[in-house]
C-alpha positions in Angstrom: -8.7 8.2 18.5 -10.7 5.8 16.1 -7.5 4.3 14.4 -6.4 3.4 18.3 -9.2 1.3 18.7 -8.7 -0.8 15.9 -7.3 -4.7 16.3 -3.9 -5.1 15.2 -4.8 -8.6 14.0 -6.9 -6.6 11.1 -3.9 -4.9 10.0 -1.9 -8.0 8.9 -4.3 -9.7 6.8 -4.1 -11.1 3.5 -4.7 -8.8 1.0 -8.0 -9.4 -1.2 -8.9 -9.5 -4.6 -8.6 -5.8 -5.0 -5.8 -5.1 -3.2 -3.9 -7.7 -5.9 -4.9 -6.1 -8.7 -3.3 -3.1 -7.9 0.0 -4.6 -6.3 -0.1 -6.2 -9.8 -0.3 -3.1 -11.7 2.1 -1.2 -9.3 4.9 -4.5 -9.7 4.7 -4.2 -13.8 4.8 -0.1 -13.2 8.0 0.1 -11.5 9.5 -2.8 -13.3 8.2 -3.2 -16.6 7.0 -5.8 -18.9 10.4 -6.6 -20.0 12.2 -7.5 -16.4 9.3 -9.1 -15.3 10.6 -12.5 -17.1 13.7 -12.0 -15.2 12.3 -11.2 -11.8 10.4 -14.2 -12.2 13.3 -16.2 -12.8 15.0 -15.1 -10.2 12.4 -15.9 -7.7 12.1 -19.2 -8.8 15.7 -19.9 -8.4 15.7 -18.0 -5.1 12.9 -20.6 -3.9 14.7 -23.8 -5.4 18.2 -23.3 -3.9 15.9 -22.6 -0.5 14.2 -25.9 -0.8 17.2 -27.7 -1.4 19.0 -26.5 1.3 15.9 -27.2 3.4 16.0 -31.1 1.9 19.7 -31.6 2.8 18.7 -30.4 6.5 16.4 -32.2 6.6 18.3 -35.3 5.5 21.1 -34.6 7.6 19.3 -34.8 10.5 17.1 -37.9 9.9 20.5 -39.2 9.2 22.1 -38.3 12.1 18.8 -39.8 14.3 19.1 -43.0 12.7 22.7 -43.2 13.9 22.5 -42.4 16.7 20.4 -45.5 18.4 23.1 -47.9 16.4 25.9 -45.9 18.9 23.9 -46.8 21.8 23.5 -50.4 21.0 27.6 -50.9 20.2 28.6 -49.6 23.3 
């Protein structure tokens, strides 16, 4: 019954200093010393190709606002 009473806003909380360390330790357990270069790698290209996608939105669509008030005044 106690576990009922608890908040779920406490159960999606960042995880501390502790719980890091052993995240840590569990990440270079399961993959090793050696892939963790790679996974690394792999992030960061995961993260780059996401933000430029997310620029050439973005651009797209400033791009298209701009044009729009130039039909508007044509017509």
């Amino acid at each position: 019954m106690a576990i009922l009473s608890v908040h779920p806003q406490l159960l999606l909380s960042m995880p501390g200093g502790g719980e890091w360390l052993w995240i840590v330790i569990a990440v270079i357990v399961l993959f090793g010393g050696k892939k963790l270069p790679e996974l690394a790698k792999g992030i960061g290209k995961g993260m780059r190709d996401f933000n430029e996608a997310k620029s050439g939105i973005k651009n797209e669509i400033e791009t298209g606002i701009q044009k729009e008030p130039q039909r508007k005044t044509e017509a």
